[in-house]
C-alpha positions as CSV (number, residue, x, y, z in Angstrom):
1,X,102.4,108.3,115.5
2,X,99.8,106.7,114.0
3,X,100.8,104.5,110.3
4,X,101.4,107.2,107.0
5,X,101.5,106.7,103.9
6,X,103.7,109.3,102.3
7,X,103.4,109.6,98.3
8,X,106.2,110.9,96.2
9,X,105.7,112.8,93.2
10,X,108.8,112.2,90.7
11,X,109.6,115.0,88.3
12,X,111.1,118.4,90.3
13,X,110.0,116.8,93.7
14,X,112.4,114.2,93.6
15,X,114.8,114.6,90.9
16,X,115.1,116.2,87.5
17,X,115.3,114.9,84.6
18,X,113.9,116.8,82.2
19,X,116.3,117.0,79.2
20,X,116.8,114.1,78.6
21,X,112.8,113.1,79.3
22,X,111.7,116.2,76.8
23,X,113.6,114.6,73.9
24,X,112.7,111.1,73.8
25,X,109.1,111.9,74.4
26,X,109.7,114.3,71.4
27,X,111.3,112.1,69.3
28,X,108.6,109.6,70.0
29,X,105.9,111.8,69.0
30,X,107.4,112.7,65.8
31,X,108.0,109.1,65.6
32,X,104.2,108.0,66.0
33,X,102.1,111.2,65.1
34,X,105.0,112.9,62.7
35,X,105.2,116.1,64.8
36,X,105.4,117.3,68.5
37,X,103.1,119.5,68.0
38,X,103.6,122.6,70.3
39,X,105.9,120.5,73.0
40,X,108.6,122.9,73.3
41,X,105.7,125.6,75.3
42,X,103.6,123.0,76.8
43,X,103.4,122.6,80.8
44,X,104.3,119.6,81.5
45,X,103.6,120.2,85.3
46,X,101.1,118.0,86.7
47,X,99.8,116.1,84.1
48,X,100.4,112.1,83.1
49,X,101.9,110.9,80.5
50,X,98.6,110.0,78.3
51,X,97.3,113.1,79.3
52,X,100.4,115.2,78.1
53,X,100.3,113.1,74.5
54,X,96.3,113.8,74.6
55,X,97.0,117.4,75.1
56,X,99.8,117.7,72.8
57,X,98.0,115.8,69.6
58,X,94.8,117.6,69.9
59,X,96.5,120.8,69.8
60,X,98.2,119.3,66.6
61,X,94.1,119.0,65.0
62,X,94.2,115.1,65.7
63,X,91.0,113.4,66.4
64,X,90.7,111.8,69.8
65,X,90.0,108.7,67.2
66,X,93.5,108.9,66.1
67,X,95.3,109.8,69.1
68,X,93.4,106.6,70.8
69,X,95.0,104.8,67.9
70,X,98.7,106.1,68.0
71,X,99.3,106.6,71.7
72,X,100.1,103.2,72.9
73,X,102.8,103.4,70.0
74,X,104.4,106.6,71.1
75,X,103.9,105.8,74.9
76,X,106.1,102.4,74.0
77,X,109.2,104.5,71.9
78,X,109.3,106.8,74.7
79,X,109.8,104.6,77.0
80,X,112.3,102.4,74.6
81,X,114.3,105.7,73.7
82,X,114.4,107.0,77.3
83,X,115.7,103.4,78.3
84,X,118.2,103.9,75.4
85,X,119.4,107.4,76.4
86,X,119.6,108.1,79.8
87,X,122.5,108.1,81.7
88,X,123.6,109.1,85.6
89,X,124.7,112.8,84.3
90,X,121.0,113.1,82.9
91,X,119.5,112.6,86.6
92,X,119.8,115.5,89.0
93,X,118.4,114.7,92.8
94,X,116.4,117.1,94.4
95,X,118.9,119.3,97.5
96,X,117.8,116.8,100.4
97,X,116.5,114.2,98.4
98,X,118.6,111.4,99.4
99,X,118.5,112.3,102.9
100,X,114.9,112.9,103.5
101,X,114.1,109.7,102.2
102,X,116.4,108.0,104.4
103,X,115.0,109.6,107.3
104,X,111.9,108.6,106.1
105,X,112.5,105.1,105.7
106,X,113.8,104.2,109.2
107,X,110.3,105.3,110.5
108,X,108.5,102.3,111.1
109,X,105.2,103.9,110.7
110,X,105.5,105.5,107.2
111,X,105.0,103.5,103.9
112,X,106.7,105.3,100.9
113,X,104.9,105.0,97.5
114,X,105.1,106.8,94.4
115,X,102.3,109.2,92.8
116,X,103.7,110.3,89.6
117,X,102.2,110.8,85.9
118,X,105.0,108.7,84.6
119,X,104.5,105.5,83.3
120,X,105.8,102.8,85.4
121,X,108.4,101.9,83.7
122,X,109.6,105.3,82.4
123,X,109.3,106.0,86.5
124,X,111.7,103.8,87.3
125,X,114.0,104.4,84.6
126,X,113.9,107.8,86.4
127,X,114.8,107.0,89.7
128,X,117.3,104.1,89.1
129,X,120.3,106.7,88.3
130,X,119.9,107.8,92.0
131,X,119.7,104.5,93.4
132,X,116.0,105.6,94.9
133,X,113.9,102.6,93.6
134,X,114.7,100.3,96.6
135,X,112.3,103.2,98.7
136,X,109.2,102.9,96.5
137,X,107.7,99.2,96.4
138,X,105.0,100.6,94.7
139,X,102.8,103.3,93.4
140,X,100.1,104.8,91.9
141,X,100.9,105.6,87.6
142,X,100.3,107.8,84.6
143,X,100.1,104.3,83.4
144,X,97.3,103.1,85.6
145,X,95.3,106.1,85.2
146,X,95.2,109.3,82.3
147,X,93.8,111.5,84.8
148,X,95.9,112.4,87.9
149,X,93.1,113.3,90.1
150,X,92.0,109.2,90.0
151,X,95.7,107.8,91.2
152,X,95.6,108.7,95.0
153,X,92.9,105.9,94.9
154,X,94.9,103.5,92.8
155,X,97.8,104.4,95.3
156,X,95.3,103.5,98.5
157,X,94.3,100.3,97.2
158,X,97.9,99.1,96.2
159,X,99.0,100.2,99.9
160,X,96.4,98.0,101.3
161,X,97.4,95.2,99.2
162,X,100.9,95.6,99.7
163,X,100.8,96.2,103.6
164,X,97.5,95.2,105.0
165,X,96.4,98.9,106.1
166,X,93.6,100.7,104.9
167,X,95.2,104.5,105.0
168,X,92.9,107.5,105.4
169,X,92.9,111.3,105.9
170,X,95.4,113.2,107.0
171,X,97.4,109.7,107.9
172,X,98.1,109.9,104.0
173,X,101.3,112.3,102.3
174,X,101.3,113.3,98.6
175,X,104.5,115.6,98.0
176,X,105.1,117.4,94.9
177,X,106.1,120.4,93.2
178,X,102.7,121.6,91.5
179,X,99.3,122.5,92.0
180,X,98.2,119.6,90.8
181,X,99.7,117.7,93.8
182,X,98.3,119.4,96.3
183,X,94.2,119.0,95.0
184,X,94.8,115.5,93.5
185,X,94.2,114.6,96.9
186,X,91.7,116.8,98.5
187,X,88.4,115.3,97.7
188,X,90.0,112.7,99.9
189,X,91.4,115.1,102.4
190,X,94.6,113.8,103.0
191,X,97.4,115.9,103.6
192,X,99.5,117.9,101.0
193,X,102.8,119.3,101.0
194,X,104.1,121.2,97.9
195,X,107.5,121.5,97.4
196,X,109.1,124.7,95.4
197,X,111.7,123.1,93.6
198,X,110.3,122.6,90.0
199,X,108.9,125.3,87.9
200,X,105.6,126.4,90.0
201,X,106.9,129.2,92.4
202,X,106.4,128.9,96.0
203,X,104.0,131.8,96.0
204,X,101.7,130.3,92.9
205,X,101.9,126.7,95.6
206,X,100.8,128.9,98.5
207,X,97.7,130.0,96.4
208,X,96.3,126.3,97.2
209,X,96.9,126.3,100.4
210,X,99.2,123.2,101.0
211,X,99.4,121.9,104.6
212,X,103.2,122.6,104.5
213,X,105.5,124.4,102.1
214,X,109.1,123.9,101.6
215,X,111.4,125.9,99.1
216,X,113.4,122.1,99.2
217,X,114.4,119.1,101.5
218,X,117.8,120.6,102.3
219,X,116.7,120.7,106.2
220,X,115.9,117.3,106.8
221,X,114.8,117.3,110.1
222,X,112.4,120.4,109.1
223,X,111.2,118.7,106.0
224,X,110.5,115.3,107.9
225,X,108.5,117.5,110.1
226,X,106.2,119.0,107.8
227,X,105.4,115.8,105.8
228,X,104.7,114.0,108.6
229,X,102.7,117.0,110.5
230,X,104.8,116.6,113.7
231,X,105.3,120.1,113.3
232,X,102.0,120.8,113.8
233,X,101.5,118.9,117.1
């Protein structure tokens, strides 16, 4: 098998944490902007952090002037109050998670990497309550980009750096649970693999046509499969 780089979305791919998540980023923009504007019917699915504030403030009648102005401050609480907050109970792993990205690890031809609309930081305060950190050296950010669709090539040039190979096509994985996932990387047409276990339904992911679909990672011999396309062969 040829070297793959297999990129993990975060939020309903890998674990949930949404509760907990909804109320700090909340309570930060009430803290920065004085409202949440309409937060509690936005979709969340898909989008990065800086987009989700852009979206969220606009809607409010901010000017992008002002929202340029405020966002670093409510990006910052967010991340402070989420740091403050969270705790194990908070953290739910995906069924399979922990599994499938053991499996995936002993590989020695697959890099794992992250591809998530989190922050960073607010990332890895994600991950740490399921002890899934120590899989993901690095990654591509909402924090390195506002628009999702540009962080499969932040997430190629990182891999390079970090591992000396210059992935391409198919020989590159993003898994997630939206739409958004599986087109982020098309224009680069690596492979894509939706997973049905956040709040797009499996039929909705089917519509764009993923290479693989998987309702979750319970099988993990089936989902290593499909990420990795040995199915296919």
């Amino acid at each position: 098998m040829s070297p793959r780089l297999v990129l993990f979305d975060i939020d309903g791919t890998l674990v949930s944490a949404g509760g907990i998540s909804a109320r700090a980023f909340g309570e930060a923009l009430l803290e920065a902007f004085g409202t949440m504007g309409d937060a509690e019917r936005f979709d969340y699915s898909g989008k990065t952090d800086p987009q989700i504030v852009r979206e969220l403030m606009k809607g409010a009648g901010f000017t992008d002037e002002e929202i340029e102005e405020r966002r670093p401050r409510a990006l910052e609480e967010y991340r402070r109050r989420l740091a403050t907050s969270i705790r194990p109970e908070h953290v739910v792993p995906k069924p399979g998670m922990g599994p499938l990205l053991e499996a995936l690890d002993r590989q020695p031809a697959v890099t794992l990497a992250l591809l998530t609309g989190n922050l960073e930081p607010t990332a890895r305060l994600k991950l740490q309550p399921v002890d899934a950190n120590r899989f993901f050296p690095f990654g591509a950010f909402g924090s390195d980009d506002e628009d999702r669709y540009r962080l499969p090539r932040v997430a190629l040039a990182r891999a390079r750096e970090e591992v000396g190979v210059s992935f391409e096509g198919p020989d590159v994985v993003i898994v997630g649970d939206s739409v958004h996932d599986v087109r982020c990387g098309r224009d680069l047409g690596v492979r894509a693999v939706a997973v049905a276990t956040g709040r797009t339904s499996a039929e909705r992911l089917a519509e764009d046509r993923p290479a693989a679909l998987l309702s979750d990672f319970s099988d993990t011999g089936a989902a290593v499969a499909a990420i990795l396309g040995t199915e296919d062969s």
